[in-house]
C-alpha positions as MATLAB code, in Angstrom:
seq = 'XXXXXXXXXXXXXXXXXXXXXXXXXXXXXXXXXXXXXXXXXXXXXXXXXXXXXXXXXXXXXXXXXXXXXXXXXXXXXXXXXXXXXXXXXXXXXXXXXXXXXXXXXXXXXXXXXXXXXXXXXXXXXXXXXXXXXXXXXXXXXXXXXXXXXXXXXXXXXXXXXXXXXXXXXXXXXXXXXXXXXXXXXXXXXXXXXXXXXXXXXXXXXXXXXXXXXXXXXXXXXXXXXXXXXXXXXXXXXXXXXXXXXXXXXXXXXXXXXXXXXXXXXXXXXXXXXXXXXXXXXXXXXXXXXXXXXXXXXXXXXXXXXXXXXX';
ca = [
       9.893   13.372 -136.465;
      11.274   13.311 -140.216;
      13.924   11.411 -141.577;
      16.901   13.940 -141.651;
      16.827   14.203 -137.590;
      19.474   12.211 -135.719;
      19.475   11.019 -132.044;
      21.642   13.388 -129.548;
      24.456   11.510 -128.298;
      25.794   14.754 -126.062;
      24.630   17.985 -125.386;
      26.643   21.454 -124.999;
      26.050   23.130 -121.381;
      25.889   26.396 -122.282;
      27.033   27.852 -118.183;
      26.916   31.207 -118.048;
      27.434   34.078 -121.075;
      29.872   35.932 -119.892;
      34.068   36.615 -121.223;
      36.502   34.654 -120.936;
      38.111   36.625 -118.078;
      34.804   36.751 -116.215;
      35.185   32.920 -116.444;
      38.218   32.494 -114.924;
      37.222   34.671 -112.076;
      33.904   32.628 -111.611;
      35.934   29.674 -111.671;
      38.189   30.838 -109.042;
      35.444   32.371 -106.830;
      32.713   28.877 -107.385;
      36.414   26.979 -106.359;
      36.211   28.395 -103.206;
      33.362   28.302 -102.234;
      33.146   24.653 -103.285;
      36.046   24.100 -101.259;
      34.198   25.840  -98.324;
      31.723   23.771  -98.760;
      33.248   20.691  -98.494;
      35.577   21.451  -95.201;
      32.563   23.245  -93.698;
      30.250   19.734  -93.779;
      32.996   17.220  -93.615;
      33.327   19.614  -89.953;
      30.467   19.089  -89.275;
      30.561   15.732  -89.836;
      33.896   14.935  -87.756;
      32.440   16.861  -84.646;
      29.005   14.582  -84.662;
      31.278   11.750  -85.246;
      33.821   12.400  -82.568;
      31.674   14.073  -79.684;
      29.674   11.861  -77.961;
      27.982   14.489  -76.259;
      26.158   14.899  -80.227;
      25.311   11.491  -80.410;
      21.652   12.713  -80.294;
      18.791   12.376  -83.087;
      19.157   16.144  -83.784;
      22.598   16.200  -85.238;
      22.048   12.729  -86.669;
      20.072   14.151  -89.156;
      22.252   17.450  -89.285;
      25.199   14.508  -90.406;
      22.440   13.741  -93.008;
      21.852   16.768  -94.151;
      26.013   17.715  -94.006;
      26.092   14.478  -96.707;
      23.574   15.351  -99.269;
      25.074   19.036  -99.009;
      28.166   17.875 -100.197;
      26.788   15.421 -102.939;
      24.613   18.208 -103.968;
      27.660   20.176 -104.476;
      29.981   17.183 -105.823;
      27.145   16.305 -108.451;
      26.971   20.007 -110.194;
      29.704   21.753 -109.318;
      33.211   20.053 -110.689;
      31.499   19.853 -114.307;
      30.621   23.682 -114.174;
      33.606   24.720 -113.309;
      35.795   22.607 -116.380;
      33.688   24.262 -118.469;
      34.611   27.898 -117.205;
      37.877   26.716 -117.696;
      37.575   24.783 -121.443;
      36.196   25.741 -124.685;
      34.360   22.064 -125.792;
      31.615   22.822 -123.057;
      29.840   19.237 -123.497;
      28.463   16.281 -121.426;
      27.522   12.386 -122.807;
      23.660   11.661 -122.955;
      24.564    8.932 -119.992;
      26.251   11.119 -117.914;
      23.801   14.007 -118.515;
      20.897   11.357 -117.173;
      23.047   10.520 -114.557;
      23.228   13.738 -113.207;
      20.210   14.529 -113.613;
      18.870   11.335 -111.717;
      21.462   12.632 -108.666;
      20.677   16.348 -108.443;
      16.589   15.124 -107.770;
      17.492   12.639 -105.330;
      19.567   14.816 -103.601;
      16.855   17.688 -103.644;
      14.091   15.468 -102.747;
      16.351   13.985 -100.027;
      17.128   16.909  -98.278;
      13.362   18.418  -98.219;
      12.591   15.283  -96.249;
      15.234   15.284  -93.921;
      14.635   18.507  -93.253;
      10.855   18.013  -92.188;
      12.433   15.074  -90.016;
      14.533   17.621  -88.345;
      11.614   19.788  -87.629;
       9.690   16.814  -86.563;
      12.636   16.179  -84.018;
      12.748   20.087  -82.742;
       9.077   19.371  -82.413;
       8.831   16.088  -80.052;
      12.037   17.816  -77.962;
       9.876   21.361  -77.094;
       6.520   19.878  -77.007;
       6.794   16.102  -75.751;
      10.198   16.023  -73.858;
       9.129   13.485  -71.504;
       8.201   11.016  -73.966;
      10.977   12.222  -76.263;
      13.492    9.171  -75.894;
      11.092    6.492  -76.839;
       9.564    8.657  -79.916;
      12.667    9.409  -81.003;
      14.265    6.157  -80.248;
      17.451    4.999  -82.706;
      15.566    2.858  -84.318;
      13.168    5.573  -85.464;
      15.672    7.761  -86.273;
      17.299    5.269  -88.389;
      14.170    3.988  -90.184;
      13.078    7.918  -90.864;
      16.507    8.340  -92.179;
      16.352    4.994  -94.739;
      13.029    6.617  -95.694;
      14.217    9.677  -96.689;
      16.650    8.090  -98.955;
      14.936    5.498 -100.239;
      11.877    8.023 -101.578;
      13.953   10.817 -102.695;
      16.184    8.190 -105.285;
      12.534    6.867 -106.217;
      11.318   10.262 -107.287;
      14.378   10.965 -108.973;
      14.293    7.422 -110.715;
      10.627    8.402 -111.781;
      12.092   11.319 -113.280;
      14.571    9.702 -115.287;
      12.370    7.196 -116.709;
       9.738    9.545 -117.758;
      13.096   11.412 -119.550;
      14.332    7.869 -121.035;
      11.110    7.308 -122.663;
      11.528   10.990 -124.641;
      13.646   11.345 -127.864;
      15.947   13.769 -128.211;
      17.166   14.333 -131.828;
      18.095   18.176 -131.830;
      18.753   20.819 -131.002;
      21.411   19.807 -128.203;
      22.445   23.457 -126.320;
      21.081   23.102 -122.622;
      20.910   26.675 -121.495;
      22.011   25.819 -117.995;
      25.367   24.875 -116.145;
      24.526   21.171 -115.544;
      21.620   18.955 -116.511;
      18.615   20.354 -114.609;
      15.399   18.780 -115.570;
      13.592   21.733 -116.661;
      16.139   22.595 -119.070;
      16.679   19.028 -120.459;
      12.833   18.971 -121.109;
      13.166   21.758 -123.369;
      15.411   19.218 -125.630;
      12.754   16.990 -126.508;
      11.594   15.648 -129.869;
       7.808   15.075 -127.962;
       5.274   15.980 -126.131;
       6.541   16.851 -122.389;
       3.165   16.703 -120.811;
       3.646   14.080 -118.427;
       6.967   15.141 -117.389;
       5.416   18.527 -116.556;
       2.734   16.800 -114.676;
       4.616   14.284 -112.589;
       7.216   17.025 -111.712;
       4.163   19.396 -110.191;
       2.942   16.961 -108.553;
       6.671   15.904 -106.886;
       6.650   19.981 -106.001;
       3.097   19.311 -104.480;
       4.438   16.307 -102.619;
       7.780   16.950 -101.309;
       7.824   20.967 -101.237;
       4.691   21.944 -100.634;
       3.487   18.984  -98.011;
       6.938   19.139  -96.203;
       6.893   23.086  -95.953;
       3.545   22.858  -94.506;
       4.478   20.466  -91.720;
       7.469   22.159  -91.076;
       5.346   25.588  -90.159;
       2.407   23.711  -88.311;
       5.369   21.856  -86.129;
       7.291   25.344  -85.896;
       3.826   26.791  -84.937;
       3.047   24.581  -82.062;
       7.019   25.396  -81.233;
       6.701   28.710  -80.777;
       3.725   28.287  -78.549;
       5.763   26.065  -76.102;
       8.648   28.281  -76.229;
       6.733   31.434  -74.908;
       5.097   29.030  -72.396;
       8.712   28.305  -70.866;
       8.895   30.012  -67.834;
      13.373   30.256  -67.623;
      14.606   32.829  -69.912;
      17.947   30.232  -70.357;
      15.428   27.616  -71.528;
      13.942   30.005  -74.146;
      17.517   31.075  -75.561;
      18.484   27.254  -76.012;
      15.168   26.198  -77.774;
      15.392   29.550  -79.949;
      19.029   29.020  -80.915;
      18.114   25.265  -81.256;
      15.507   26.034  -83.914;
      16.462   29.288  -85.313;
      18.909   27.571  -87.340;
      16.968   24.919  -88.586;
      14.460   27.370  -89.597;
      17.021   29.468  -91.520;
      17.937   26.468  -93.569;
      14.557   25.428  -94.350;
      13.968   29.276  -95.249;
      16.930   29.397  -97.720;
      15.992   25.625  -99.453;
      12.515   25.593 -100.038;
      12.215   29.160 -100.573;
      14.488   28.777 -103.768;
      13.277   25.794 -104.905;
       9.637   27.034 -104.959;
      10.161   29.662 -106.633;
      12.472   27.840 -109.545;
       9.738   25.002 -109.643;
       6.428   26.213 -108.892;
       6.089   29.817 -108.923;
       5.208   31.936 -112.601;
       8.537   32.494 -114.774;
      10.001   36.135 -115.423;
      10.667   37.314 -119.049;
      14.306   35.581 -118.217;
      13.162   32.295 -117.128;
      16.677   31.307 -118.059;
      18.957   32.880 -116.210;
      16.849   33.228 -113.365;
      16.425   29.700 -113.302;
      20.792   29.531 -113.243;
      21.070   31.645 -110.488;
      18.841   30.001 -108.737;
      20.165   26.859 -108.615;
      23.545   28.047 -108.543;
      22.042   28.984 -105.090;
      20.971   25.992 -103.537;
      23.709   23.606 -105.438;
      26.679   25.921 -104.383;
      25.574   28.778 -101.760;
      23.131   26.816  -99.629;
      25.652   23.761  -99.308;
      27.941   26.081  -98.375;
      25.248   28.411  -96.140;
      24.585   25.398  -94.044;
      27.522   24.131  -91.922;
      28.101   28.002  -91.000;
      24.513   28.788  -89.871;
      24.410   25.805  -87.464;
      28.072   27.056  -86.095;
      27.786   30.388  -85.812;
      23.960   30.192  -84.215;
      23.985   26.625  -82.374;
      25.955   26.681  -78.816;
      26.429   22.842  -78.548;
      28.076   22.774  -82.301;
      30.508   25.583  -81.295;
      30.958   23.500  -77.401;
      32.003   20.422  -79.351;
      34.560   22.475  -81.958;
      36.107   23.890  -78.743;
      36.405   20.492  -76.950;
      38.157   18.575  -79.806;
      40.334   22.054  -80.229;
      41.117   21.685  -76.651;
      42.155   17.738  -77.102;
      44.202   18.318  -79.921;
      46.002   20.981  -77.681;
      46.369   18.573  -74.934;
      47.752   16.048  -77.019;
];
């Protein structure tokens, strides 16, 4: 470092190049589906909450996964869309670390609850009469608490491995919030460590969970075929189809942002990407389990049907 650098105090998020026009209509168009996203898991949400008959482990976790959806969405999305709207594009080093810190925890959150969703489909196809006591409450809870609890360490990891970096200039992040990647990029020093600890995360909660989800999917299909009713094969296919379509659409994205080789655009491959699974995916979500999961679309009718009566 030499004397004439200064110490970033805010950075400039430079979104998306596109006119001014083309900004308004993103912002219009990422508005809605925002707003999708948000009614679409907060239904979700209310139908788990107000059916008993989903008062089961499944759609406990499917709750789960409805929250970090819509924190995912709440941490990136309302700051890209004031800057479609304004020309001072910028965000405070604190609040820039902050997000940061949220968008990880969130990502590493949901990769584990979905393996403990799989894990769930799993004991329910291939151990049904022991399927109560595995899958007790108290298991449920304590595999929830874990998910949590290691996806904000990770992320806290993260952000003190940034902390420790200095960051005197430039201050552009070519991105539309404060992904890690691109804040890296900023730094005054050596990003070595950074780089390792975040391949090693990718090893740990992408590639580990991805491969347990597929072994338990595996040994899933296997019991399915061995079901002898054809109704009891559509259930456990709907069932598990849709958990298999979200896992498709999360980790495929993120592996190939984090771990696989980067085009001649890392850039703005790297936006759309995570446009994808911080907007699209959120939003993906609640209407894959809907549209493909019988009980889900049972319970919307019922509470229809009591409103009606009411």
């Amino acid at each position: 470092m030499t004397e004439n650098q200064t110490w970033v105090t805010e950075f400039i998020l430079l979104g998306f190049p596109v006119s001014p026009k083309m900004q308004m209509l993103l912002c219009g168009l990422f508005s809605l589906f925002f707003a999708f996203t948000l009614l679409g898991n907060g239904v979700i949400m209310g139908l788990i909450w107000l059916d008993s008959r989903l008062h089961t482990p499944m759609y406990f976790f499917l709750s789960h996964l409805a929250i970090v959806d819509m924190s995912y969405a709440s941490n990136n999305v309302p700051k890209m869309l004031a800057n479609l709207l304004n020309e001072r594009k910028t965000i405070s080093f604190v609040p820039c670390v902050l997000q940061t810190f949220l968008y990880m925890a969130f990502a590493h959150t949901e990769c584990l609850i979905l393996v403990m969703m799989s894990y769930d489909r799993y004991v329910a196809i291939c151990h049904p009469l022991h399927y109560s006591v595995i899958m007790s409450w108290r298991v449920c809870t304590l595999q929830a608490v874990t998910s949590w609890a290691c996806g904000s360490l990770l992320a806290l990891v993260h952000v003190i491995l940034i902390l420790r970096l200095p960051f005197c200039g430039p201050h552009e992040i070519n991105h539309f919030f404060c992904e890690i990647l691109s804040v890296l990029k900023l730094a005054c020093a050596d990003t070595w460590l950074n780089q390792v600890v975040i391949f090693a995360a990718c090893v740990f909660i992408l590639v580990g969970p991805l491969t347990l989800v597929l072994v338990s999917y595996t040994r899933i299909l296997v019991a399915i075929l061995r079901i002898q009713s054809g109704d009891g094969r559509r259930k456990a296919f709907s069932t598990c189809s849709s958990h298999l379509c979200v896992v498709g659409l999360f980790f495929g994205s993120a592996i190939v942002t984090y771990m696989a080789p980067k085009s001649r655009h890392p850039e703005e491959q790297q936006k759309i990407l995570s446009l994808f699974y911080s907007l699209f995916n959120p939003m993906l979500n609640p209407l894959i389990y809907s549209l493909r999961n019988a009980e889900v679309k049972g319970a919307l009718r019922r509470v229809k049907w009591k409103q009606r009566s009411m």
